[in-house]
C-alpha positions as CSV (number, residue, x, y, z in Angstrom):
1,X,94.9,47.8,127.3
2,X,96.1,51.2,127.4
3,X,94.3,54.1,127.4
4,X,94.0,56.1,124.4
5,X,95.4,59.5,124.1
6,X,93.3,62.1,122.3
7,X,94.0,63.0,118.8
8,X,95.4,67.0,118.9
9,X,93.9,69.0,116.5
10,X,96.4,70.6,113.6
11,X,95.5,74.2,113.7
12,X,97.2,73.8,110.0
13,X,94.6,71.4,108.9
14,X,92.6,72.8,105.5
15,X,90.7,69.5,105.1
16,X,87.8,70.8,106.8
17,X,88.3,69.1,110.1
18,X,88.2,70.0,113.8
19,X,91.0,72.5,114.6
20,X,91.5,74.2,111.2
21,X,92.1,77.7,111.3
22,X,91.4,79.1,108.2
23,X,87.4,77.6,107.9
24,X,86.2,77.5,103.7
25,X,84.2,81.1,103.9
26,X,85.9,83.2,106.7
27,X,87.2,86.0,105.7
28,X,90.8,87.0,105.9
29,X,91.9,90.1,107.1
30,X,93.2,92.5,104.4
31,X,91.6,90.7,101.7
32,X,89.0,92.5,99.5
33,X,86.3,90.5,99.0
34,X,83.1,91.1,96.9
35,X,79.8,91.1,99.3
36,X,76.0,90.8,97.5
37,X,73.3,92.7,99.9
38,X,70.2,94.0,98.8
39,X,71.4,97.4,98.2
40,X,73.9,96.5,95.8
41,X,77.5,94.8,95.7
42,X,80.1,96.1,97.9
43,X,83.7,95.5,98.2
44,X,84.5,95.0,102.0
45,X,88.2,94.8,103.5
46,X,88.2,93.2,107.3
47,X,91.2,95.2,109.3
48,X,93.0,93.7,112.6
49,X,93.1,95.7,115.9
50,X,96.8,95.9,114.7
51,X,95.9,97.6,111.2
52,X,93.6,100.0,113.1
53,X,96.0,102.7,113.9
54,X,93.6,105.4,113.9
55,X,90.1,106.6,114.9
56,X,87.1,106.7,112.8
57,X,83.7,107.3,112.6
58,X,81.3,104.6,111.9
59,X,78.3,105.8,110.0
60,X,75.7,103.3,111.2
61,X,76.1,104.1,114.6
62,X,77.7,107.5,114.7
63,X,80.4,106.4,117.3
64,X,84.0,106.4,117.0
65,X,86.2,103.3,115.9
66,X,89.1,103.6,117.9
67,X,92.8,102.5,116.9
68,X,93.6,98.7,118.3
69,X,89.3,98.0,117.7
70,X,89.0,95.3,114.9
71,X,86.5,96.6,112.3
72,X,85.9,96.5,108.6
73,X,86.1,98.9,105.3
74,X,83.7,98.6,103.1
75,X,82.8,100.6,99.1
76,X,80.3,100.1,96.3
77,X,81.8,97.6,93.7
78,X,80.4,100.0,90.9
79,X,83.5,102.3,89.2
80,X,84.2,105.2,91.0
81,X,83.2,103.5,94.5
82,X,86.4,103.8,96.1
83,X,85.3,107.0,96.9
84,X,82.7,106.3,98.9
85,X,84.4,104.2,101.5
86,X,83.9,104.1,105.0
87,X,85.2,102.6,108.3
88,X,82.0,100.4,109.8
89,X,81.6,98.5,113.1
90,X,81.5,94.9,112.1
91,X,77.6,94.8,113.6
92,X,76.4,97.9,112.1
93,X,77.6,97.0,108.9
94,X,75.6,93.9,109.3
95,X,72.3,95.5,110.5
96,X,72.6,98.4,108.2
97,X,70.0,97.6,105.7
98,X,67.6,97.3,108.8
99,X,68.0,100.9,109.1
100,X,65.0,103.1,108.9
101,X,64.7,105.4,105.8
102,X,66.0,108.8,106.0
103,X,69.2,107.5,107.4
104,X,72.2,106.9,104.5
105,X,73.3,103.2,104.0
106,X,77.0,104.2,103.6
């Protein structure tokens, strides 16, 4: 008998197996997509270290998002929204409706 050789992965693969790389649920980077929290709906936009080409401030942490640092954009889904969007650390977008009150939530 021969010894088997392992089965490589195809990073191609969309049947949900081992090695795809495009998982049902991840998001893809320039695509809107339409997030439910408990403050409301909220379009939210993930951008590359590549599409980050200059510096921003994140509002739930008050620090700068510097060009090359992946991050995401995020906007109320209600008409006029656009307006209001902002440039967020991926984990302070997360955690912001931990945030105490007194402190905005975009």
């Amino acid at each position: 008998m021969s010894p088997r050789k392992a089965r490589r992965a195809d990073p191609f693969d969309r049947g949900g197996n081992r090695g795809s790389s495009r998982p049902v649920g991840q998001f893809v980077p320039g695509v809107d997509q339409v997030e439910e929290w408990p403050d409301g709906d909220w379009h939210v936009r993930r951008v590359t270290g590549a599409g980050a080409d200059k510096v921003y401030r994140c509002p739930g942490c008050d620090q700068e998002i510097r060009p090359g640092l992946p991050h995401l954009v995020s906007w109320p889904a209600w008409s006029g929204g656009e307006n209001e969007r902002r440039h967020w650390h991926t984990a302070c977008w997360r955690n912001r409706v931990k945030r105490g009150p007194g402190r905005s939530r975009y």
